[in-house]
N, C-alpha and C positions, 0 to 999 in steps of 0.2 A: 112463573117459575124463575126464580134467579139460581146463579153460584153461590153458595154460604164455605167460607173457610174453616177450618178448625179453629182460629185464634176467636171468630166470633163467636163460636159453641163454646170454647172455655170459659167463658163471662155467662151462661146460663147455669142455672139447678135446676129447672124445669123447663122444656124445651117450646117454643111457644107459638111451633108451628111443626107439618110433617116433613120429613126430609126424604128425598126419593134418589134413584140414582138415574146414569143417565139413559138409561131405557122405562125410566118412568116405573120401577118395582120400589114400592115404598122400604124405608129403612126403619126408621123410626115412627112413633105419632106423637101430635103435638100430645104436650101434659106427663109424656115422660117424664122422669128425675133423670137428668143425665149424671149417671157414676162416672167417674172413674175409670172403670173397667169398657164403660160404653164408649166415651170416647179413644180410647187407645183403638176398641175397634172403627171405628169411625177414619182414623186415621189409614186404615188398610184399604181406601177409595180414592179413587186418582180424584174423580168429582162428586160433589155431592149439590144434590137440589132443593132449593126450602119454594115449599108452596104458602105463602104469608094469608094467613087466614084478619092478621093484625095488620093496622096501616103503619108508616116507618117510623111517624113519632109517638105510637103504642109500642114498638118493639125496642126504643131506646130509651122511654120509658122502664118498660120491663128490664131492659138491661140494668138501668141503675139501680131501683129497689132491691133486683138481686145482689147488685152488689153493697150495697147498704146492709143486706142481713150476712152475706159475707163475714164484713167488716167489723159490725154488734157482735157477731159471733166469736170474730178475734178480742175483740177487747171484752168479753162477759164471761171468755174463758180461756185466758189466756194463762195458764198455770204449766208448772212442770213439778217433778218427783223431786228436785231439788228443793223448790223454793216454798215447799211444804214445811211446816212446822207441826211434830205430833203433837206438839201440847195445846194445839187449838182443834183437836178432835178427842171427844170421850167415848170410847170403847173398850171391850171388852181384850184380852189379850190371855194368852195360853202360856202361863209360870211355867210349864214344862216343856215347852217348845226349842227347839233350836238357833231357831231368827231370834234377836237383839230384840227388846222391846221397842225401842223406837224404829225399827223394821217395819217390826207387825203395825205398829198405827200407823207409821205411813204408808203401807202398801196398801191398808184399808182405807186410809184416807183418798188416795190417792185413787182409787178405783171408786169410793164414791162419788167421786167429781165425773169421774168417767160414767159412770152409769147417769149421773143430772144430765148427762150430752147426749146420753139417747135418748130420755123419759122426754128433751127439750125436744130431738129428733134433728139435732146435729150431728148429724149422721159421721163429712168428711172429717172434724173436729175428733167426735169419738172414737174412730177406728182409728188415726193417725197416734192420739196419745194411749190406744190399749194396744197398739204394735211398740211404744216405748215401755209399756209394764211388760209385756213377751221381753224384751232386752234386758230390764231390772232384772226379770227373773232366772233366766238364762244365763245372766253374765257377774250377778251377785248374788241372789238368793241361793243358786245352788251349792255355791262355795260354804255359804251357811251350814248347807242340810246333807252336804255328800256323804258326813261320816258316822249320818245318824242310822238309827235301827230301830226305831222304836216309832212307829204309827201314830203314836198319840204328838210324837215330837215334830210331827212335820205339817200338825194343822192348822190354821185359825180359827178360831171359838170365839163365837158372840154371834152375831146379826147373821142370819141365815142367809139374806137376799144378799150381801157384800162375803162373808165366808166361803160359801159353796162353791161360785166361779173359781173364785181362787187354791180352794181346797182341788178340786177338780184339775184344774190346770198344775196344781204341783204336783199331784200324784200322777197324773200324766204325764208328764215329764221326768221325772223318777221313771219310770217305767221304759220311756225311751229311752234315756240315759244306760238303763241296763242291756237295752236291747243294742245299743252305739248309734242310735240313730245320730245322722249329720247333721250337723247346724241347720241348713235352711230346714229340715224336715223337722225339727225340732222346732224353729218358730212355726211353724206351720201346725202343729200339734196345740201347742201351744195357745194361740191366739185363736184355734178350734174351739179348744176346752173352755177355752174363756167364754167363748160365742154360745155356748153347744143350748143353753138357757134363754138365748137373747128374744125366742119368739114370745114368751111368757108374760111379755112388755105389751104385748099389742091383744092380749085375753081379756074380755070383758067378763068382770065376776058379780052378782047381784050383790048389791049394795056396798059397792065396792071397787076404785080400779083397779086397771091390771096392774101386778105384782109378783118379783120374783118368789115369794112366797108360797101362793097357790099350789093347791097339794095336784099331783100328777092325774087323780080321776078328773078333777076338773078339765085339762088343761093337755089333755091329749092331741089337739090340733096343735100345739106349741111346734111341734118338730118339724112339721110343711110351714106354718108361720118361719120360721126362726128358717129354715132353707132356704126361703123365697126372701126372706130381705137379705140374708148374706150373699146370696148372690146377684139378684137383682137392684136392693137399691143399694145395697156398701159396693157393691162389683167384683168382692172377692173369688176366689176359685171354687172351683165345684169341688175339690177336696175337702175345703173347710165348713164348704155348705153343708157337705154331708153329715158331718157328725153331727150337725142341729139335727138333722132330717133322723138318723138311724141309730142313736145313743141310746135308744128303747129298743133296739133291736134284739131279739136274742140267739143262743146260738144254736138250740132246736127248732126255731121258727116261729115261736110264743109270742115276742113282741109286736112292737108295732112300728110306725104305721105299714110297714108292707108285708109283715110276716116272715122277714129274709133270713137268711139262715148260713151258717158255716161260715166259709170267706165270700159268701155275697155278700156279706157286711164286710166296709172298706175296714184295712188295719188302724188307722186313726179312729173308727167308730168303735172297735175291740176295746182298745187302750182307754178309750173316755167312759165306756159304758162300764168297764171294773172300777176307774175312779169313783164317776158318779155315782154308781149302788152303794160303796163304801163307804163316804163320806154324808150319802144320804141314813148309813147305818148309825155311822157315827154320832150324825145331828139326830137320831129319833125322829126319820124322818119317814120312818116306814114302818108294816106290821109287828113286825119284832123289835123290843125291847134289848138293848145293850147297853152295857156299864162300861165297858173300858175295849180295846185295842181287840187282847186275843178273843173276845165274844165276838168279835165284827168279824177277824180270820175262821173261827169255827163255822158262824152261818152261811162266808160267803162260799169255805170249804165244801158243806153240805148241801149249798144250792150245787156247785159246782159246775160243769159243763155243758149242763139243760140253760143255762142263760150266760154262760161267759166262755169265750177263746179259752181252752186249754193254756193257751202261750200263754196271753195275757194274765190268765188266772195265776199260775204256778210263777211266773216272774215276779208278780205283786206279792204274793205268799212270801215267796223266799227272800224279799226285800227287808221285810220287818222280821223282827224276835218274838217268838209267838208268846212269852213269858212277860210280857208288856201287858201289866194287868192294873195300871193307874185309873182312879175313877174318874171319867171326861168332865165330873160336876166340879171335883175338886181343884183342877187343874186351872179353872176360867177365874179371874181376879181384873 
């Protein structure tokens, strides 16, 4: 048993031995992923003890290869929302939208990149630049979209697997905005919405891999998937975990996975789970067929209460113009 400091724990991603305290109650085990979030707790121990299962030049070994992928990681993806150019992405874009066209392809652009950092499993890489799209969106996008009304104007059309995060995340945020949510709770919502799909990445489909695509029957484990990496291996809060976890939830008890009901579903999981259906209405991505905006408001009218927050429901409603009757086919160019 030695003392191990925290400067040496920040040079690993996988921990490559156990760490105990000093009464000998284990903390960690070796093969961890050490987040983020783990060492900050780590940090709240006067000492800490590493039992070296490795001799000392296997574990400086280890330390550099770790840092070696580190380093490949900074230079294989080292981009930002600036230094993006739309006209070296071809997608699809929404003529009737409110965002600039050259918005729209680089937020999709730019969230594509983001998504290759997870499929890679760059995990500290991915969450760092999708906590900068929460800023874009927050501190420009919405200046775009505050004085819109029309539902069809505030979506992006084309690629389901790069639209929906983000469709999701801006009607979220709309929603908070009406509600005044604060800044920090706003990113927070935010970079939720974003996440609230991210389990869908690690579903094995036959003949096929996993994809944000996968239609929902498949892919029901997605929401304890997707709760257990945002909190465990990104080290995010249990706030944000949850909406992965409870964004099926509904608010007679119908959903899944735990059956939860009224405000046992956190308010971040309310606000995602009206986007989500919505924009899953939108894309034709569920049993019902819709053509334009007010068919989406009438169905989710009619579901009404049996699966969505009252609050949430009737704040979304009275966001849009229910006379927003554009067809979503003709709008995509």
């Amino acid at each position: 048993m030695r003392v191990v400091e925290n400067s040496e724990l920040s040079n690993y991603k996988v921990l490559p031995f156990d760490l105990f305290t000093e009464n000998k109650t284990k903390i960690l085990e070796a093969g961890e992923v050490l987040t983020p979030g783990k060492l900050i707790m780590l940090k709240n121990y006067i000492k800490i003890y590493a039992e070296d299962f490795l001799g000392e030049s296997e574990i400086k070994k280890n330390i550099q290869e770790q840092s070696k992928t580190k380093q490949s990681s900074g230079r294989m993806f080292n981009f930002s929302y600036e230094s993006l150019d739309p006209e070296d992405f071809d997608t699809v874009i929404n003529k009737e939208s409110c965002m600039k066209v050259d918005t729209q392809v680089k937020i999709k652009y730019f969230y594509k990149k983001i998504l290759d950092l997870f499929l890679e499993e760059y995990y500290d890489d991915a969450i760092l630049k999708m906590q900068s799209l929460v800023s874009i969106l927050r501190n420009g996008i919405y200046k775009q979209l505050c004085k819109s009304e029309k539902g069809s104007g505030v979506r992006f059309m084309g690629e389901y697997e790069l639209c929906h995060p983000l469709n999701v995340a801006v009607i979220s945020g709309l929603i908070a905005r009406k509600l005044d949510f604060a800044p920090i709770a706003m990113d927070e919502l935010l970079l939720s919405a974003l996440l609230h799909d991210i389990g869908k990445l690690k579903i094995e489909i036959p003949g096929g891999s996993a994809i944000l695509t996968t239609s929902e029957d498949e892919v029901k484990e997605h929401t304890v998937i997707g709760y257990r990496m945002i909190k465990e291996t990104f080290g995010l809060s249990e706030k944000i975990a949850k909406v992965a976890l409870e964004h099926h939830e509904n608010n007679d008890g119908s959903g899944y996975p735990r059956g939860l009901s009224n405000d046992l579903i956190t308010e971040y999981s309310q606000i995602v789970n009206v986007a989500n259906y919505y924009d899953n209405l939108a894309s034709n991505r569920t049993h019902v067929v819709i053509t334009n905006n007010r068919e989406a408001l009438r169905e989710m009218l009619e579901i009404g209460t049996r699966k969505f927050s009252p609050k949430m429901l009737y704040t979304f409603i009275h966001m849009f113009n229910y006379d927003d009757i554009a067809d979503f086919n003709s709008m995509m160019f």
